[in-house]
C-alpha positions as CSV (number, residue, x, y, z in Angstrom):
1,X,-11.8,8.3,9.2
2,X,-12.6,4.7,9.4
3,X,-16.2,3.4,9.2
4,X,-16.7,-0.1,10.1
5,X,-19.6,-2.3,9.9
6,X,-22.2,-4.8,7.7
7,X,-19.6,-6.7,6.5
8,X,-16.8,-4.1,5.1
9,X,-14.8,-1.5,6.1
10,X,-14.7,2.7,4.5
11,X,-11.2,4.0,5.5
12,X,-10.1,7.6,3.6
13,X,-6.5,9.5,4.3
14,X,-4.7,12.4,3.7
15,X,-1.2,12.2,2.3
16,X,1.3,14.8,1.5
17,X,2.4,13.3,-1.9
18,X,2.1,15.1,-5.4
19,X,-0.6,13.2,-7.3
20,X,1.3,11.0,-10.2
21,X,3.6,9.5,-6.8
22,X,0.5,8.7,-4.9
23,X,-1.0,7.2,-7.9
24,X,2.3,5.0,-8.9
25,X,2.3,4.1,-5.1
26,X,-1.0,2.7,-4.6
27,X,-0.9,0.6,-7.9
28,X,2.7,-0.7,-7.0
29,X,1.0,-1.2,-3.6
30,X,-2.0,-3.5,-4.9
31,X,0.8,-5.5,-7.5
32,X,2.4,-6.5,-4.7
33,X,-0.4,-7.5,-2.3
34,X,-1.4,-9.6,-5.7
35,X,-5.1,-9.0,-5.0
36,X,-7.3,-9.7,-8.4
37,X,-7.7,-6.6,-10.3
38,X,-11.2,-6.4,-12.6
39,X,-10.5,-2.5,-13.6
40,X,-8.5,0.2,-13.2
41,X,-9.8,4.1,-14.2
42,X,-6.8,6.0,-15.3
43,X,-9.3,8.9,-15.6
44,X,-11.0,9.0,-12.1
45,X,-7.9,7.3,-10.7
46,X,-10.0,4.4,-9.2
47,X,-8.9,0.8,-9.3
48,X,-11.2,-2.2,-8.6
49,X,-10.1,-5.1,-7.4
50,X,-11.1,-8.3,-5.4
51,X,-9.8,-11.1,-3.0
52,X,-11.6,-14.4,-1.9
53,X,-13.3,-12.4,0.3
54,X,-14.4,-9.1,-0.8
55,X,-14.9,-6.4,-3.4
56,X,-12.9,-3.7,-2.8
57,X,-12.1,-0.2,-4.6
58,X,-9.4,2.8,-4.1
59,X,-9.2,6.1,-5.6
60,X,-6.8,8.9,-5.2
61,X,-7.6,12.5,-5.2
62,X,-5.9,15.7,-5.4
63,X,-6.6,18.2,-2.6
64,X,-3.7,20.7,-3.9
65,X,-0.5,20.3,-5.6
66,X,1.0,18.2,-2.8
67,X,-1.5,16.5,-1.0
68,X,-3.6,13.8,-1.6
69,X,-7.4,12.1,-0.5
70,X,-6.6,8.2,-1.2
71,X,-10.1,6.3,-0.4
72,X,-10.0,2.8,0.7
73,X,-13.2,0.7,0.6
74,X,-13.9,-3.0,0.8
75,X,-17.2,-5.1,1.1
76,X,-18.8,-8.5,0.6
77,X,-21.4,-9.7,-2.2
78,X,-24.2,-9.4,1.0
79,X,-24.6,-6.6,4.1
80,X,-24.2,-8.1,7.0
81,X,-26.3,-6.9,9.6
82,X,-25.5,-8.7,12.8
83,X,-22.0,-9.4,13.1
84,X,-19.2,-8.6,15.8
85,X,-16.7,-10.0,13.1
86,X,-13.7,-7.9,12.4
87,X,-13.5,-6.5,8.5
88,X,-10.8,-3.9,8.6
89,X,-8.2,-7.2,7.3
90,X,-7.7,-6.2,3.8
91,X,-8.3,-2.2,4.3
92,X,-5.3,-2.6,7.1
93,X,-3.2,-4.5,4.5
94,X,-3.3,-1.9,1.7
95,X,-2.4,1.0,4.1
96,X,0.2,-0.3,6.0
97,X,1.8,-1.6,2.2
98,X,1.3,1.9,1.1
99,X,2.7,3.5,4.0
100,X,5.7,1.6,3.7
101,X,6.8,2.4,0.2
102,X,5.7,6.1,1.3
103,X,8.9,5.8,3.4
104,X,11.0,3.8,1.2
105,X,10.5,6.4,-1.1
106,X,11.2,9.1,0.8
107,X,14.7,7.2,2.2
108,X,15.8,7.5,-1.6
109,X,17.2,9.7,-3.9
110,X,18.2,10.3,-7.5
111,X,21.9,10.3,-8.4
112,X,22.4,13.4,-10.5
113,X,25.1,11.9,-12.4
114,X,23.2,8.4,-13.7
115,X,19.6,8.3,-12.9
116,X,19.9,5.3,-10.7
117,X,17.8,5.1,-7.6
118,X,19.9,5.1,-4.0
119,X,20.1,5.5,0.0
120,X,19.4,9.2,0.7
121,X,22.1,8.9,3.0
122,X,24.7,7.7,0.6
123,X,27.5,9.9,-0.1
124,X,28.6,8.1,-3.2
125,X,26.4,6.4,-6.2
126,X,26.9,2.5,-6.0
127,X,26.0,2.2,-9.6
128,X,28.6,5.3,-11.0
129,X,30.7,6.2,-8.1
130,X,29.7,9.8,-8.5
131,X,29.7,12.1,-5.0
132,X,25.9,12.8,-3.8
């Protein structure tokens, strides 16, 4: 559900990730976007963070064993009551950066033999050689 308006943007979705991989995703998510972090709450699973233009804040949280809630949020210092500006920019950002390690971690696999990361549709490790 997104809400829109006064100068920020609410978006919250529903993910079918164990909690420690939605967690690891949205931090390596917001490293690479390189916005400004001021605080991150290991606890509540929250992180703060800011750009030029807003304040924003995520937080991830468990629904079951496999699913997640991740909450999205971004605003500026002031409401702003009349504007037809759009301010889904940075809310749009984090998702689609999110949603696309999502799949890059789901198009890998472990090798059994050495640990290493690969292609799921690799039939041999390129770090060992070992058959997948």
């Amino acid at each position: 559900m997104r809400i829109e308006g006064a100068g920020g943007c609410f978006d919250d979705r529903i993910y079918e990730l164990d909690m420690d991989t939605a967690w690891k995703l949205v931090l390596h998510s917001l490293s690479e976007i390189a916005w400004e972090i001021d605080d991150v709450d290991i606890p509540r699973h929250m992180v703060y963070f800011h750009d030029s233009d807003k304040k924003m804040q995520v937080c991830v949280q468990p629904i079951d064993d496999e699913t997640v809630h991740i909450i999205m949020d971004s605003m500026k210092d002031r409401i702003q009551i009349y504007s037809w500006k759009d301010e889904t920019g940075q809310v749009k950002e984090f998702y689609s950066v999110f949603e696309k390690k999502m799949r890059q971690l789901s198009a890998s696999i472990i090798c059994a033999s050495c640990g290493a990361k690969i292609s799921a549709t690799s039939k041999f490790c390129p770090e060992c050689g070992a058959r997948v």
